[in-house]
C-alpha positions as CSV (number, residue, x, y, z in Angstrom):
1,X,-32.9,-1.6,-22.2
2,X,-29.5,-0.8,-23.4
3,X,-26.2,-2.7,-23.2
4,X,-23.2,-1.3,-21.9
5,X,-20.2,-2.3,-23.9
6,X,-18.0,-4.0,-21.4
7,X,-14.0,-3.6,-21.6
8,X,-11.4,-6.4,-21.1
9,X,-8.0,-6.1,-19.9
10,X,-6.5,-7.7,-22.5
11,X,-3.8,-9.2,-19.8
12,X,-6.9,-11.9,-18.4
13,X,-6.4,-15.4,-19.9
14,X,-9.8,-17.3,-20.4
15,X,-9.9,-18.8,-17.2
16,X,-9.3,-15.0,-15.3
17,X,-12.3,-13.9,-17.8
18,X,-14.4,-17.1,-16.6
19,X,-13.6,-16.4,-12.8
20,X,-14.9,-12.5,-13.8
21,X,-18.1,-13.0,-15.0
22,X,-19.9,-13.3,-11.8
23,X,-18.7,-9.8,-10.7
24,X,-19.5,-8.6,-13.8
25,X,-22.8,-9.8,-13.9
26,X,-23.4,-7.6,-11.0
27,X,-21.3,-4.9,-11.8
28,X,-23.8,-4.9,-14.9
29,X,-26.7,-4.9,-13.0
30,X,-25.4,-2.2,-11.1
31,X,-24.1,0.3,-14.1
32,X,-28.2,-0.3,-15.4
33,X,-29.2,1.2,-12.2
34,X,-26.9,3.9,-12.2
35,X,-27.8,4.6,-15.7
36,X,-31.2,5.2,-15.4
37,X,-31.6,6.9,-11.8
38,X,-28.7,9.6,-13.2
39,X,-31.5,10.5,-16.6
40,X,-34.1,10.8,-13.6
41,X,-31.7,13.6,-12.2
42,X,-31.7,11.4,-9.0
43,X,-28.1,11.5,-6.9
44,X,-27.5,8.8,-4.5
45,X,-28.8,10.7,-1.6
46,X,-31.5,13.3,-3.5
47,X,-31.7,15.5,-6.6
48,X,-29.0,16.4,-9.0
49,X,-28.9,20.6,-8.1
50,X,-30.4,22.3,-11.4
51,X,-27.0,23.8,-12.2
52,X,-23.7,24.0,-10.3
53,X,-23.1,26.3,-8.0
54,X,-20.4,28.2,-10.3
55,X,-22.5,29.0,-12.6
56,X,-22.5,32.6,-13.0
57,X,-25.8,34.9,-12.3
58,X,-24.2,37.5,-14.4
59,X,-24.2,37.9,-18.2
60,X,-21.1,37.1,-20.1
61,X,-20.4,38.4,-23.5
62,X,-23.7,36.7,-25.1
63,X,-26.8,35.6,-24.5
64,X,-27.4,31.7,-23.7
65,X,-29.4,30.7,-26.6
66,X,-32.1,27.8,-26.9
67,X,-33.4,25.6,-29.9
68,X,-36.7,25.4,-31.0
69,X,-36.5,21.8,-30.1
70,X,-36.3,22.6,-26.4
71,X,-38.6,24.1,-24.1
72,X,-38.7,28.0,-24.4
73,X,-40.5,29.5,-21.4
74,X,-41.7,32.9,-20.7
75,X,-37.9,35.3,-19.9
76,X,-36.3,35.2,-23.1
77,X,-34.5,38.4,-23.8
78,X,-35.0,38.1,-27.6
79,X,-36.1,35.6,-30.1
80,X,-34.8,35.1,-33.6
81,X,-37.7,35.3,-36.7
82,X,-35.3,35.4,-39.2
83,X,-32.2,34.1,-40.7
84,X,-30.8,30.5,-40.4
85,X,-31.4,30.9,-36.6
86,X,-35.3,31.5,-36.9
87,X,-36.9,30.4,-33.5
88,X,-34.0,30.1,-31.3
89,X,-34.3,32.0,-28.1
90,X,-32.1,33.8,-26.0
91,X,-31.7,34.6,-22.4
92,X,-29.8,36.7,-20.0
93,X,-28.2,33.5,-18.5
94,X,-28.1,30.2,-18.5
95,X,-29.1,30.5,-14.8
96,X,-31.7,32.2,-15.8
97,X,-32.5,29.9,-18.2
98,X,-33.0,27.0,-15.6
99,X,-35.2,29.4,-13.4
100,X,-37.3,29.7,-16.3
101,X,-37.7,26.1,-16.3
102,X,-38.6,26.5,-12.9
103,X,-34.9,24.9,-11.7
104,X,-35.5,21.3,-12.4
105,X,-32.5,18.7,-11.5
106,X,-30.2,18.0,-14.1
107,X,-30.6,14.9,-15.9
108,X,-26.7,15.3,-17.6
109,X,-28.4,14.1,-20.9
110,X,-28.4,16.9,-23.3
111,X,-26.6,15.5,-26.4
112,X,-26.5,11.5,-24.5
113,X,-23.2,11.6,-25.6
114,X,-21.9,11.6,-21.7
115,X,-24.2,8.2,-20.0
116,X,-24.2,6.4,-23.3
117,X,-19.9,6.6,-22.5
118,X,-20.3,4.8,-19.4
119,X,-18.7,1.3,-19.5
120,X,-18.1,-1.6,-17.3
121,X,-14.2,-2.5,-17.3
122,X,-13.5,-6.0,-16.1
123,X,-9.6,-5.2,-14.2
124,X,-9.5,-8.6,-12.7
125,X,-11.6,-11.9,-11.1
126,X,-12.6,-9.9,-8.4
127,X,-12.0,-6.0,-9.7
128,X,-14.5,-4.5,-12.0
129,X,-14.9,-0.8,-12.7
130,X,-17.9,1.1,-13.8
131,X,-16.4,4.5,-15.1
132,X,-17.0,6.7,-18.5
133,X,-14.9,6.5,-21.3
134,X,-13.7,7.5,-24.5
135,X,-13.0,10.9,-26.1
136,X,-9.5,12.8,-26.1
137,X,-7.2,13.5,-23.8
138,X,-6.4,17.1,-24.7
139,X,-8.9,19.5,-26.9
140,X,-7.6,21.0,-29.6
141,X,-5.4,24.2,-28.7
142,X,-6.3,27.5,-30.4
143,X,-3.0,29.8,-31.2
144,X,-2.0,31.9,-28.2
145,X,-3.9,29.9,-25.7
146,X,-1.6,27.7,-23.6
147,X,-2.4,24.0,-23.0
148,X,-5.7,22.4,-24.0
149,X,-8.7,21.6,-21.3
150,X,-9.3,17.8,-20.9
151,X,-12.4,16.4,-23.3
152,X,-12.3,12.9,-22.4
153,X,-15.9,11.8,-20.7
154,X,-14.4,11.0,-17.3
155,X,-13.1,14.5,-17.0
156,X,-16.3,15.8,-18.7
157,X,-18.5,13.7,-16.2
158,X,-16.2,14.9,-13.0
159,X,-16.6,18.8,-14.5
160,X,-20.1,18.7,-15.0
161,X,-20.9,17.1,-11.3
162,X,-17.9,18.8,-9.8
163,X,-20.3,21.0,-7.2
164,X,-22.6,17.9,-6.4
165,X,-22.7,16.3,-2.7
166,X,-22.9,12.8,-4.4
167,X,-20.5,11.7,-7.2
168,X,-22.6,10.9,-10.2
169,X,-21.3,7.3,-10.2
170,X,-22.1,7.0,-6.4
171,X,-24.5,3.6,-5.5
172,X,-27.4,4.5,-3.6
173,X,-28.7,2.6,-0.2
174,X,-30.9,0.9,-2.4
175,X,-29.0,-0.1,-5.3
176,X,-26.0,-1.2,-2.5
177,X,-28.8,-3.2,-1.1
178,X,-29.7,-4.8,-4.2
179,X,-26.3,-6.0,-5.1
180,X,-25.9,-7.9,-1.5
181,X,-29.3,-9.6,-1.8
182,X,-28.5,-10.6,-5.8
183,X,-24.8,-11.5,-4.3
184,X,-26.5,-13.5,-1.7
185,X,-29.5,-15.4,-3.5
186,X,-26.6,-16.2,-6.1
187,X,-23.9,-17.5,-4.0
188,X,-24.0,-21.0,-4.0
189,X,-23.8,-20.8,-7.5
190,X,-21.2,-18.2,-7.7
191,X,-18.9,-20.0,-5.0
192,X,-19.1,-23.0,-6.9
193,X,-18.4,-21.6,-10.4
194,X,-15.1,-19.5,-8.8
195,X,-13.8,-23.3,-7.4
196,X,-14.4,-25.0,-10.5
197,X,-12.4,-22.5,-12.4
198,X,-9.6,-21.8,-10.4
199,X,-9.3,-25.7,-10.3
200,X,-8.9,-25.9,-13.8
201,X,-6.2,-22.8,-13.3
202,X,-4.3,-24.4,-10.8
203,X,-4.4,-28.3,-12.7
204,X,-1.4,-29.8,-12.5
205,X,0.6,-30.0,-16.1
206,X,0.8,-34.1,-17.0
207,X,4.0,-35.8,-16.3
208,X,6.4,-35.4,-19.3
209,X,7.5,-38.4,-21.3
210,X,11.2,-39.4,-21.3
């Protein structure tokens, strides 16, 4: 199981972190979920499509080429033999690629890079955020190009799911319904955690000395 890293606002006191951590245990619970039905290429309501929709069926300039470490089926145009690029193959499209495959959902884990940025960000006692982060605003802008696309993982994330009915981060039926029964098997406790914290916050200051 892996541990998301989990992200303060560095405004929160102690006693606002304190009166957080029962959403955030949730929250948690809930970015685990998230985590692992996305790798299955599983949407809130379906299947992750195999590629977006703008992908192009047309060649571009090159060929879309493929490691020897990943699956090579049967459509390739060429394949190297030689040369520091022995045993990569290329094909007509990435499109075609997929078909190839024979189109199966995508699991927006190529590199790992992109889940493994997802974080839980506590805003608040009662606001939490489950979001991707990291990277840099602006890429790097080649000479006589004007501007420079966004490479930080939450624009990543939104580009590469831009054409999918369900957002990537979107909660399911099932996972909604697992956070109201945890929320509601826990609730005694979490009630009476909040009240003993926000008593402490709202203690009267002792009397000064004169």
């Amino acid at each position: 199981m892996i541990a998301l890293e989990i992200k303060w606002n560095s405004k929160l006191d102690q006693v606002q972190r304190n009166l957080a951590l029962p959403i955030l245990e949730v929250s948690q619970m809930l970015a685990l979920d998230l985590y692992y039905r996305v790798q299955r290429g599983l949407s809130a309501t379906g299947t992750f499509s195999a590629l977006g929709s703008r992908s192009s069926p047309s060649p571009g300039k090159g060929l879309f080429w493929v490691p020897p470490s990943r699956p090579q089926p049967a459509g390739y145009v060429t394949k190297a033999t030689t040369g520091e690029l022995a045993g990569w193959a290329g094909y007509r499209t990435y499109r075609a690629y997929t078909e190839a495959l024979g189109s199966p959902p995508r699991r927006f884990k190529l590199t790992g890079q992109l889940l493994d940025s997802m974080k839980v960000r506590v805003m608040g006692p009662g606001r939490v955020k489950i979001a991707f982060y990291g990277g840099h605003r602006k890429a790097a802008q080649a000479p006589g190009v004007k501007g420079g696309g966004a490479t930080n993982a939450s624009g990543i994330a939104w580009f590469a799911s831009r054409d999918e009915a369900d957002p990537m981060l979107m909660p399911s039926a099932a996972e909604l319904t697992r956070v109201r029964e945890y929320v509601r098997e826990h609730l005694a406790a979490i009630t009476e955690s909040a009240t003993a914290q926000f008593a402490r916050k709202r203690k009267p200051a002792a009397p000064r000395r004169r």
